[in-house]
Every structure is written in C-alpha cells, then in structure tokens.
C-alpha positions as CSV (number, residue, x, y, z in Angstrom):
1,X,-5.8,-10.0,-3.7
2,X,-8.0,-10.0,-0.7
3,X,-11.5,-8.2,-1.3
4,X,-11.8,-5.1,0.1
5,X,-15.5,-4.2,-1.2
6,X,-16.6,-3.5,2.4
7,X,-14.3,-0.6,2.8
8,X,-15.1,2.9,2.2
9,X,-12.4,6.1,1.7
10,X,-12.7,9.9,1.9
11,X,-10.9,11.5,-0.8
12,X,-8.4,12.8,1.6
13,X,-7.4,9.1,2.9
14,X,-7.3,7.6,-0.8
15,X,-5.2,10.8,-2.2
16,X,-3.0,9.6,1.0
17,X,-3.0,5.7,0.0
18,X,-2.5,7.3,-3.4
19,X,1.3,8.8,-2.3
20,X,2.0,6.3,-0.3
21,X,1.5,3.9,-3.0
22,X,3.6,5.5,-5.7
23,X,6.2,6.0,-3.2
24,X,6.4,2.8,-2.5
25,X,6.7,1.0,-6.0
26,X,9.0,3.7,-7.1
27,X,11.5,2.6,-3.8
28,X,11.3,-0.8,-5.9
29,X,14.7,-2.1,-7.7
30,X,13.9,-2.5,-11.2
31,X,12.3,-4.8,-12.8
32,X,9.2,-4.1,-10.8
33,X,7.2,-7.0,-10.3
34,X,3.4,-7.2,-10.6
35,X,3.5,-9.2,-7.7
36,X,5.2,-6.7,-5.6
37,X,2.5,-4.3,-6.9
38,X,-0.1,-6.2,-5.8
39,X,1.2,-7.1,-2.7
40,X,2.0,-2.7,-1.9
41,X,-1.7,-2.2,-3.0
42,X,-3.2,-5.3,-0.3
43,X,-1.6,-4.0,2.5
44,X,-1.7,-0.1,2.2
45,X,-4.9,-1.0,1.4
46,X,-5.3,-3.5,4.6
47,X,-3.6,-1.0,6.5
48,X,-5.8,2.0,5.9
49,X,-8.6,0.1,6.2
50,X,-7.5,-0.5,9.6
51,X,-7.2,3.3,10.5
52,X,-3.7,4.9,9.6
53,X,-3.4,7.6,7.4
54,X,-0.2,8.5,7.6
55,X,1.1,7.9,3.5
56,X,4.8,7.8,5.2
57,X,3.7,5.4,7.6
58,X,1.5,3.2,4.8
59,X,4.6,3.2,2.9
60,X,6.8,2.0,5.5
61,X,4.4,-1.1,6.7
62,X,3.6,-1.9,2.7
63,X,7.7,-2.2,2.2
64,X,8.2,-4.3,5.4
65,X,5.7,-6.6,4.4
66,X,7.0,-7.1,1.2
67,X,10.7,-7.9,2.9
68,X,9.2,-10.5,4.8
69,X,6.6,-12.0,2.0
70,X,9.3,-12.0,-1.0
C-alpha cells in the first residue's frame, strides 16, 4: 500500500471515506479478498486525498479501479 502519512482528514471527510468504503467491500462477490480490500482502501484513500468527498463518488472510482487492476 502506498504511504499516505502526509495526508490529513476532517472527521467529516473520513466518516465519508468511512461509507464509501464499507459500501464498497460489501458490493464485493464473496469470498472477499484482502487484496481487494486493500486495493478499495489505496484509492478511496488516493482519491480523497486528491479532493473528492463525495462517498458515492469514492465508491464508484474505488470499484472501477479494482475492475481494471484485478
């Protein structure tokens, strides 16, 4: 996982990243794969990081990426 020690959340935008990441793992097929977790959690993070705080909008980017990466 890329390091992400530079970055710095409100509590509003991590209670967002926080929605967007449980949706996001629970649109997974089961077995969830740690992989696939980790991969959800890089790019919402990556993504927020960036400047979107949408959760829907984290949780559409963090699926797409995992389409193309998997």
């Amino acid at each position: 996982m890329k390091n992400f020690s530079d970055a710095a959340f409100s509590p509003e935008v991590i209670e967002i990243m926080t929605r967007a990441f449980d949706a996001s793992v629970a649109a997974l097929p089961d077995p969830v794969q740690a992989a696939h977790v980790n991969l959800i959690a890089e790019s919402i993070l990556r993504t927020a990081d960036a400047g979107e705080h949408d959760a829907a909008v984290l949780q559409r980017i963090a699926l797409m990426e995992l389409q193309i990466r998997a």
